[in-house]
C-alpha positions as CSV (number, residue, x, y, z in Angstrom):
1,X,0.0,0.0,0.0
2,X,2.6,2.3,0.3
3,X,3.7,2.6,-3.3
4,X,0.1,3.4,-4.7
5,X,1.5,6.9,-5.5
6,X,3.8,5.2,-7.6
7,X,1.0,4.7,-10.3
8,X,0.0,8.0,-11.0
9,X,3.4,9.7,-10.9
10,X,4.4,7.0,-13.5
11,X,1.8,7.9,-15.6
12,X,2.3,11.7,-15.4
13,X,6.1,11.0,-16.4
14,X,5.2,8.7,-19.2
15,X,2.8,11.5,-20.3
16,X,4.9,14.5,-19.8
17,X,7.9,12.5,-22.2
18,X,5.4,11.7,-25.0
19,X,4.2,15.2,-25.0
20,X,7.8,16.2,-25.5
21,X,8.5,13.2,-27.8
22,X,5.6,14.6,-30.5
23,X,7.0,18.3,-30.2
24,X,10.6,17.3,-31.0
25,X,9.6,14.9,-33.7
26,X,7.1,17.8,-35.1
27,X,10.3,19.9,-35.6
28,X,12.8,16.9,-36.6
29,X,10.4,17.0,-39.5
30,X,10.3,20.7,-40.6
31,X,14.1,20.6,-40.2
32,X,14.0,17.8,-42.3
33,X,11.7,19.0,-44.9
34,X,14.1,22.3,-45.2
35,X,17.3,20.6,-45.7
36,X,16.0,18.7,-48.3
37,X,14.8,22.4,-49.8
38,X,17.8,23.8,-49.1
39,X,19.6,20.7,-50.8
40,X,17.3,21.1,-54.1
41,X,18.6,24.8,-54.1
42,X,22.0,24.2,-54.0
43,X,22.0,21.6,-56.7
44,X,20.1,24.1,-59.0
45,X,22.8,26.7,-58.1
46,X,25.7,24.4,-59.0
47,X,23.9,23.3,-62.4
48,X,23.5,27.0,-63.1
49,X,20.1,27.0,-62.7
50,X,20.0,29.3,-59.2
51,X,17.6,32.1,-60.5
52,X,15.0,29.0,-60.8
53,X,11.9,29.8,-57.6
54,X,10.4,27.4,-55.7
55,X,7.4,26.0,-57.4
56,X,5.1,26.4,-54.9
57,X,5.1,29.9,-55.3
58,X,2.9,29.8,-57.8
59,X,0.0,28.7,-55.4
60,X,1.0,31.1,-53.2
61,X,0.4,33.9,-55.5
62,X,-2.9,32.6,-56.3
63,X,-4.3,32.3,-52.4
64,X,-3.2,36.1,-51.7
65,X,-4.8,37.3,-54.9
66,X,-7.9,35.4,-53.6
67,X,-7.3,37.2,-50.1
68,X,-6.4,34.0,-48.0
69,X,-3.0,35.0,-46.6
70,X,-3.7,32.5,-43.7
71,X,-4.0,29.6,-46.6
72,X,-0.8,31.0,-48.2
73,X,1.0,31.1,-45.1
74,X,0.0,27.6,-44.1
75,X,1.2,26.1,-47.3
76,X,4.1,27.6,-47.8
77,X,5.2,26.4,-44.1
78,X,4.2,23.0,-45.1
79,X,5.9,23.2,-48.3
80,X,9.5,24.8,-47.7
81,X,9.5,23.9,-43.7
82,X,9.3,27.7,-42.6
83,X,8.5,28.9,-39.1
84,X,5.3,30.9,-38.9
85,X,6.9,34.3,-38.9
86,X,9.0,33.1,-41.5
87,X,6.2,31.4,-43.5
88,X,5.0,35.0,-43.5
89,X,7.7,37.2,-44.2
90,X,8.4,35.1,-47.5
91,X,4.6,35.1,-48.6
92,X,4.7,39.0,-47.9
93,X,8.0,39.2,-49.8
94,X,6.1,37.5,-53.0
């Protein structure tokens, strides 16, 4: 009876490292996603081909002239692996 506390602490611990577990592998994969863009860019550089943009772009033109900025923002985070204020800052810059 005296290590009944023992279950619930357990559980809050397990809980607490899965929690962190999800938010490191969320980043692992946007740091994944923009070395592999960042990779892509400097092939296209070294072939000569460096003036080349991203060809999601494209879309994101489209959303702002349709007014969804938020849309625009969300996929180009998805797309190139940007941080929000990133994201934003590079859909403003289009």
């Amino acid at each position: 009876m005296e290590y009944v506390w023992i279950i619930p602490i357990a559980g809050i611990v397990l809980g607490a490292v899965y929690g962190f577990y999800l938010s490191v592998n969320g980043r692992m994969k946007m740091l994944e996603l923009r070395i592999e863009n960042l990779n892509e860019r400097i092939l296209q550089i070294t072939k000569g081909e460096g003036g080349r943009e991203p060809e999601v772009n494209n879309l994101l033109r489209e959303l702002m002239e349709q007014g969804e900025t938020v849309k625009a923002v969300k996929e180009a985070r998805k797309a190139l692996g940007l941080s929000l204020l990133e994201a934003k800052q590079y859909v403003d810059a289009l």
